[in-house]
C-alpha positions in Angstrom: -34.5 9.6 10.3 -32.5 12.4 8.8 -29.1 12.5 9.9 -26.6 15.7 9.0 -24.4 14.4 6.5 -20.4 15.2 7.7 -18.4 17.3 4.7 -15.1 17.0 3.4 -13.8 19.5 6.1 -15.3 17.5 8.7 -13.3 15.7 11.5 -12.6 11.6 11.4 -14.8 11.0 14.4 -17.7 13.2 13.0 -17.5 10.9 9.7 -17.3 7.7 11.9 -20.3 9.0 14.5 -22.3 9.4 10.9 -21.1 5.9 9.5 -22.6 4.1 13.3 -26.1 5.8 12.7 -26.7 5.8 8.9 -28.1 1.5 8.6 -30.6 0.3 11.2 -28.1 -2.7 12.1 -24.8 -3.0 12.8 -24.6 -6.6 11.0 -26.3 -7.0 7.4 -25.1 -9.7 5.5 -25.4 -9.9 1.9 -23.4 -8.4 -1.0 -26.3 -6.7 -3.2 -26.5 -3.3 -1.8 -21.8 -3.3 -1.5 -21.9 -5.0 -5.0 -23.8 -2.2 -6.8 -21.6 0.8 -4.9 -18.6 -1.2 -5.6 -19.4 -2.0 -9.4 -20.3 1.7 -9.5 -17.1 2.8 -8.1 -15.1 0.8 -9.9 -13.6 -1.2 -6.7 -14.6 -4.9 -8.4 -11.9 -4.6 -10.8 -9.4 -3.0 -8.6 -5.8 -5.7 -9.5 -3.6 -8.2 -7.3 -6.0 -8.4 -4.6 -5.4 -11.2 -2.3 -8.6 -12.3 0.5 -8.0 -13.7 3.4 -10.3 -15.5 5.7 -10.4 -17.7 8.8 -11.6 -17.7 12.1 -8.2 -16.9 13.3 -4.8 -15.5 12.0 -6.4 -13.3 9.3 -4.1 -10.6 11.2 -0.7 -12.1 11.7 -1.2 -14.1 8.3 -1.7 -10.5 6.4 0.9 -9.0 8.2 3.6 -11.4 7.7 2.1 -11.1 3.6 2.7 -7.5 3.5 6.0 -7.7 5.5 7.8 -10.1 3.2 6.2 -8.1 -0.1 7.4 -4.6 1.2 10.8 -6.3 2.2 10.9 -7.2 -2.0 10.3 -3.3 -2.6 6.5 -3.4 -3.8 3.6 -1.1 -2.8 1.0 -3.0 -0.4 -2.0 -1.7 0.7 -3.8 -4.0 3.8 -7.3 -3.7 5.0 -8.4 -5.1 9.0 -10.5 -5.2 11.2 -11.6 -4.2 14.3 -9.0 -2.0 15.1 -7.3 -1.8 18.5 -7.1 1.7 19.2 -7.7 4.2 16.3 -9.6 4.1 13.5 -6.7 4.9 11.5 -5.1 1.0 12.2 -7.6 -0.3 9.6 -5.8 0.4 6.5 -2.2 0.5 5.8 0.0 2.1 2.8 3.2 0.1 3.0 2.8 -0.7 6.9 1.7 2.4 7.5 -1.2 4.1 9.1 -2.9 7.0 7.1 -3.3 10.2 8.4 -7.4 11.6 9.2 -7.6 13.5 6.1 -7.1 11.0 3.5 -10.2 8.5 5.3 -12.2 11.7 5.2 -11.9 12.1 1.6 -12.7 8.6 1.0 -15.8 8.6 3.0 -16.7 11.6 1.4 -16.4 10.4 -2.1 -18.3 7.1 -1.0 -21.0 9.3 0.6 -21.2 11.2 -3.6 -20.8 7.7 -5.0 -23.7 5.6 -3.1 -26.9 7.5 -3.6 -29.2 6.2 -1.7 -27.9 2.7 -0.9 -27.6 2.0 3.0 -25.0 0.8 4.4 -23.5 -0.3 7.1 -20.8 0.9 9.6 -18.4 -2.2 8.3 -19.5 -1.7 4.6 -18.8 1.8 4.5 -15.7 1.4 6.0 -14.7 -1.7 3.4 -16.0 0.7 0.2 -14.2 3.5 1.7 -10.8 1.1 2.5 -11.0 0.4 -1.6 -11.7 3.8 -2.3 -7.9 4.2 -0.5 -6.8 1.3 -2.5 -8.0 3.1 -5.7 -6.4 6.1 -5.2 -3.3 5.1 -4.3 -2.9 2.5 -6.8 -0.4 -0.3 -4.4 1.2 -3.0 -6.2 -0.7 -5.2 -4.1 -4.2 -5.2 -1.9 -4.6 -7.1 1.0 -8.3 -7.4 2.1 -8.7 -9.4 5.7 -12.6 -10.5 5.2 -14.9 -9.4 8.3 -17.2 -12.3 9.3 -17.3 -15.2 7.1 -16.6 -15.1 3.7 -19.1 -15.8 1.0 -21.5 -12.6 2.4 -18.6 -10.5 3.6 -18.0 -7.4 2.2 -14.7 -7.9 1.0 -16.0 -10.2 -1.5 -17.0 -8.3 -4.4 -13.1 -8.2 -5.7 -11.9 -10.4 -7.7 -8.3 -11.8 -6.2 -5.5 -13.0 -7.4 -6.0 -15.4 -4.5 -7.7 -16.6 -2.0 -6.9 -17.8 1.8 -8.5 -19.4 4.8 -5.8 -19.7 7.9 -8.2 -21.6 10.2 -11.4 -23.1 10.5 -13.3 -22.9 13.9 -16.4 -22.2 16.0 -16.9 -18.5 16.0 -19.8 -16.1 15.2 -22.2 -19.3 15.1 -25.7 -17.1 14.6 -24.1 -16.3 11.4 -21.6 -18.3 10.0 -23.3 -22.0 11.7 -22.6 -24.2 14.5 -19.9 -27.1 12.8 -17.0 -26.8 11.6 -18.0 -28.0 7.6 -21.1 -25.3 7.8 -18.2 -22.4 9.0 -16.0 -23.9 6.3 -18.1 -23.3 3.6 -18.9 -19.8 4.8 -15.2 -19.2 4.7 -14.8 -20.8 1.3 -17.1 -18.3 -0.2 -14.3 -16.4 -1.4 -12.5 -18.7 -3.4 -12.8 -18.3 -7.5 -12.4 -20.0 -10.4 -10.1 -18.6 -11.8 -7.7 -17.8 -8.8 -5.7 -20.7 -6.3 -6.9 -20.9 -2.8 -4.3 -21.4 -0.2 -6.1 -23.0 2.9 -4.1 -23.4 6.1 -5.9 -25.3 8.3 -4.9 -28.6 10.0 -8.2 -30.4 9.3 -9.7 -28.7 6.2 -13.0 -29.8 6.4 -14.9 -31.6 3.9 -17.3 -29.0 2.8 -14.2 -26.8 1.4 -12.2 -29.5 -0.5 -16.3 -30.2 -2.0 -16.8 -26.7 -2.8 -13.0 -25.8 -4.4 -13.9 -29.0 -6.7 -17.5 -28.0 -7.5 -15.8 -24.6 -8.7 -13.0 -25.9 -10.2 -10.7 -23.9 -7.9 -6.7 -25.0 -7.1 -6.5 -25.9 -4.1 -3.3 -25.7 -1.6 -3.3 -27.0 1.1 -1.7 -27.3 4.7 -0.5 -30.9 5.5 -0.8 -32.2 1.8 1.0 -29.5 -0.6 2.9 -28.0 2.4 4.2 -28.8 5.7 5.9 -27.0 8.5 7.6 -28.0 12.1 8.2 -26.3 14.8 11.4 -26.6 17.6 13.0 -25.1 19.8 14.8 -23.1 17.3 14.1 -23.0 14.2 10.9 -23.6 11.6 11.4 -25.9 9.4 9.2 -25.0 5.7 8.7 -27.8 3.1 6.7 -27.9 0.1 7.5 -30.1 -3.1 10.4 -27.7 -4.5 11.4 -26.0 -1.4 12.9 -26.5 2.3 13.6 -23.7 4.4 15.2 -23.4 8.3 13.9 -20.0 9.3 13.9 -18.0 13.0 11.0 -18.8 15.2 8.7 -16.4 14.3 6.7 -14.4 17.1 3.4 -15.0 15.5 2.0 -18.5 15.0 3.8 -20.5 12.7 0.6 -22.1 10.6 0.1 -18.2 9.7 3.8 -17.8 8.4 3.3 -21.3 6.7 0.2 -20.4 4.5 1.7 -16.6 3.9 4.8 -18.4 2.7 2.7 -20.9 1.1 0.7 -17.9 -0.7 3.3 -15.8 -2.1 4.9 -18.9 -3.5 2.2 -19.8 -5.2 2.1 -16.3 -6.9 5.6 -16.4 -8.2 6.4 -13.6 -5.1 9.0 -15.1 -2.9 12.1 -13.6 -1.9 15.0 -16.0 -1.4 15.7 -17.8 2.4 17.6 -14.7 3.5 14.8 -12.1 3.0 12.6 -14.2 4.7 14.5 -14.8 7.8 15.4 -11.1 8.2 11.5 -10.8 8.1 10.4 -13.2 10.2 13.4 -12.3 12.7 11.7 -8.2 12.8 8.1 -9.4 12.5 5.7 -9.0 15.4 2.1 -7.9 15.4 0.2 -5.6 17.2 -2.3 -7.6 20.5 -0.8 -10.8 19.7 1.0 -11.8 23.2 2.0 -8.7 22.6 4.8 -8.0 25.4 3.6 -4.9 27.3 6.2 -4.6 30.0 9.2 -6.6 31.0 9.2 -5.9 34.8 6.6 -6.9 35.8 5.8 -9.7 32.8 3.2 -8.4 30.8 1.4 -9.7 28.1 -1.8 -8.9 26.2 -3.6 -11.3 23.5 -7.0 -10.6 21.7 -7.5 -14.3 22.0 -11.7 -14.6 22.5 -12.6 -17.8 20.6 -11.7 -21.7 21.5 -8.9 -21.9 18.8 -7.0 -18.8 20.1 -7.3 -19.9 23.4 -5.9 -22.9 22.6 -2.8 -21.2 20.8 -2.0 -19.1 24.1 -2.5 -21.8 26.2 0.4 -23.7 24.5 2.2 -19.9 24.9 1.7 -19.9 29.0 2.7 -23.6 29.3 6.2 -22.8 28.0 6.4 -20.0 30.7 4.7 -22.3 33.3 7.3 -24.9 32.5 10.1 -22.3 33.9 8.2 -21.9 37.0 6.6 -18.8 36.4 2.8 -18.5 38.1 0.6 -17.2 35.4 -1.7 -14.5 36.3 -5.0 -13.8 34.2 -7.1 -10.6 33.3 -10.0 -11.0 30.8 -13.2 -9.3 29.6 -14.9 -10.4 27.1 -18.1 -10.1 24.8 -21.3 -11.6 25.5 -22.0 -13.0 22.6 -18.5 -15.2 22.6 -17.9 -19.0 23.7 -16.9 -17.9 27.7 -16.9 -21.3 28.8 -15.2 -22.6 26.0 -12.5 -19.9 25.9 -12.1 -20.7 29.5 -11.9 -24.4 29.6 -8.7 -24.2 26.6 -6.8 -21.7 29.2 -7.7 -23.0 32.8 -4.9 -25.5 32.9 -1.9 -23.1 32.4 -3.3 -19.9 35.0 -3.1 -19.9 38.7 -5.1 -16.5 39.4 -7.8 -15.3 37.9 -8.9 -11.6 37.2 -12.2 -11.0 35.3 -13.5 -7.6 34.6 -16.6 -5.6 33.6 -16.4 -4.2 29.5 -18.1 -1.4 29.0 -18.5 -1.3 25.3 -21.2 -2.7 22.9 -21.6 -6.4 23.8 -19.4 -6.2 26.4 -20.4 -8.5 29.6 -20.4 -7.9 33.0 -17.8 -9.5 35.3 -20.1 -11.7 37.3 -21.5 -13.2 34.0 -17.9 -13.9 33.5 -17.5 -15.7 37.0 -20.4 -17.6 36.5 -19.3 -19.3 33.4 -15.8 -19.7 34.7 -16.7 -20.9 37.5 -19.1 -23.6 35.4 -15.2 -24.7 34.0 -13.0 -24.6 37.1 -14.3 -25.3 41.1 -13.1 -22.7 43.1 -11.0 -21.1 41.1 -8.7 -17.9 42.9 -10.1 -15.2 42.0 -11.0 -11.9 41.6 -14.4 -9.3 39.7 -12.8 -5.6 38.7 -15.3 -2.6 37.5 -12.9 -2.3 34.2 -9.4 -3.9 32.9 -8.3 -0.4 34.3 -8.9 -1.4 37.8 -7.7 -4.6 37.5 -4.5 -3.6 36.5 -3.9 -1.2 38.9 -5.2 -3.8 41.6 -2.9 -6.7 40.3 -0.1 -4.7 39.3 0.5 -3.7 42.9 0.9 -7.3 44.2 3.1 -9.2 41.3 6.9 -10.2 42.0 9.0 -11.4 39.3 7.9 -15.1 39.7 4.9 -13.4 37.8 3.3 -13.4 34.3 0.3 -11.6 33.6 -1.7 -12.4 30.8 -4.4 -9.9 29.7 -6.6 -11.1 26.9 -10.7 -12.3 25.8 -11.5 -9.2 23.6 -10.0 -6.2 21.1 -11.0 -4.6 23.1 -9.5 -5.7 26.2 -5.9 -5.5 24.8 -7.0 -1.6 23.8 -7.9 -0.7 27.0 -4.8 -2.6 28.7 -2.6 -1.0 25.9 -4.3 2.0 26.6 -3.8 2.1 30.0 -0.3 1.4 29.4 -0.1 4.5 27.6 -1.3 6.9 30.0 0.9 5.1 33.0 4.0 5.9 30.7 
């Protein structure tokens, strides 16, 4: 099929309607067909890249990276995905989004520079990310890998280092169905030459075997690092240092291993820096606070493991008394029942509702498998998080927490929604 190729003069959303129809699927994995664009675009050798992987925290981890290096007065450039709203939240100069014009001309010089190699929406936009990168020349490049690791397109750099936050079930027809066959996925991107920071609690076995088989340093949470959590304050340890920092408003693993990372590069600011960062830091969908009266909160939790981490967020507000009110849509393809089952223990009143984008599932397929995890749970089905909002909104009292969360793409259209009732 021919499709009209978008110019340089052509809007963002014509370049991205052209990106979704160009490769016959929307997942390809493999690094041939990015490897020989990237080589020929000089992208490979692009310097001070760091990867980060995981099942979760790619996000906050990056974030609290990029906050702590730009606080030191370098030049970052970060790469993420999916987005929550635009496009345009994908990659960063200096914490900053980038305006239409300058993706255009990256797609369009990827377009010259590929021939006749396919690829896919999430390759293109990778190539196109580095193109960015290239052009712009940051101190540093922060690459948050898609799905996996070892097949993901971020992986033909060559970093400076490499990181895993967590390890977990997620994306199973790809990535496998245990925790050591995800791990070694993940630990794909790890090199030689270059340490690899790994975060996780319980590191599997198939990523200590691979880092050795490679020859690769290995740091790692629990062992080489170690971090607690109060009340009040986080407490940072490794074999030279110990920090009391703020309580940070992202997990505190993810500020661990970015802490962990940039020491391990020589790149970290003294104690004071870093609690003026982590005092300022909070990240975009991640009980993300949307209104004060009535409580509002969104999280893109949609996996067992971030469940699990909001769960321990609602118990502390269920342990003030508050009743804790959920609205979720999710994917089809994700773990519902397992999702469910981490959360049902902290929510009084459930909320599900129909998503109407790719994947998304229907809210009876929703009630069925929640229904599988809790008997007779209180609850109500909604056409779109839209109408749930509006519906719930008009009932809650300040004894009230609403949690909306299960997808990107449910926080966008709650944050969305937000937006247009402001």
């Amino acid at each position: 099929m021919t499709h009209v190729v978008p110019s340089q003069s052509s809007s963002l959303d014509d370049w991205l309607c052209y990106l979704e129809r160009i490769h016959p699927s929307n997942i390809d994995m493999g690094l041939t067909r990015v490897r020989q664009v990237g080589e020929k675009q000089g992208y490979t050798s692009l310097p001070n890249v760091i990867l980060i992987a995981g099942t979760n925290g790619k996000g906050t981890t990056a974030r609290c990276l990029e906050a702590i290096l730009l606080a030191q007065g370098y030049s970052v450039g970060t790469y993420a995905s999916p987005h929550l709203i635009r496009y345009n939240e994908r990659v960063r100069i200096n914490g900053a989004e980038l305006p239409d014009q300058d993706h255009v001309d990256a797609f369009h010089a990827l377009e010259q520079g590929r021939g006749d190699i396919s690829l896919t929406y999430f390759e293109f936009g990778t190539l196109a990310a580095l193109e960015v990168f290239k052009q712009k020349k940051p101190d540093y490049i922060l690459l948050e890998v898609g799905l996996g690791g070892r097949l993901d397109a971020t992986n033909i750099v060559e970093p400076i280092a490499s990181v895993i936050t967590t390890i977990d079930l997620d994306h199973k027809e790809y990535l496998g169905d245990t925790r050591e066959l995800v791990g070694r996925e993940k630990a794909g991107i790890f090199r030689a030459h270059a340490p690899a920071i790994v975060g996780d609690l319980a590191i599997p076995n198939s990523i200590w075997q691979y880092a050795e088989e490679l020859g690769t340093q290995l740091i790692a949470a629990q062992r080489d690092y170690s971090f607690e959590l109060s009340n009040d304050a986080l407490d940072y340890k490794n074999d030279k240092l110990a920090f009391q920092l703020p309580v940070p408003n992202i997990p505190a693993q993810n500020v661990a291993t970015a802490i962990t990372t940039l020491d391990t590069l020589g790149l970290l600011p003294n104690e004071q820096t870093l609690r003026k960062v982590l005092t300022n830091l909070t990240v975009e969908g991640r009980f993300q606070r949307l209104s004060e009266k009535p409580l509002v909160y969104a999280d893109v939790a949609h996996n067992p493991e971030s469940a699990r981490y909001l769960a321990a967020k609602l118990a502390q507000f269920k342990a003030c008394g508050k009743n804790v009110i959920a609205l979720t849509g999710m994917l089809q393809d994700k773990d519902q029942k397992a999702v469910f089952n981490a959360v049902k223990a902290q929510v009084d009143e459930w909320h599900l509702a129909t998503l109407s984008c790719f994947r998304g599932d229907k809210a009876e397929n929703l009630s069925a498998n929640l229904q599988c995890e809790i008997e007779s749970p209180k609850l109500s089905l909604h056409a779109s998080v839209a109408q749930g909002l509006n519906t719930i909104l008009n009932t809650m009292d300040d004894e009230d927490l609403l949690i909306v969360f299960g997808s990107f793409y449910t926080v966008a259209d709650a944050i969305a929604f937000w937006q247009n009732k402001e």
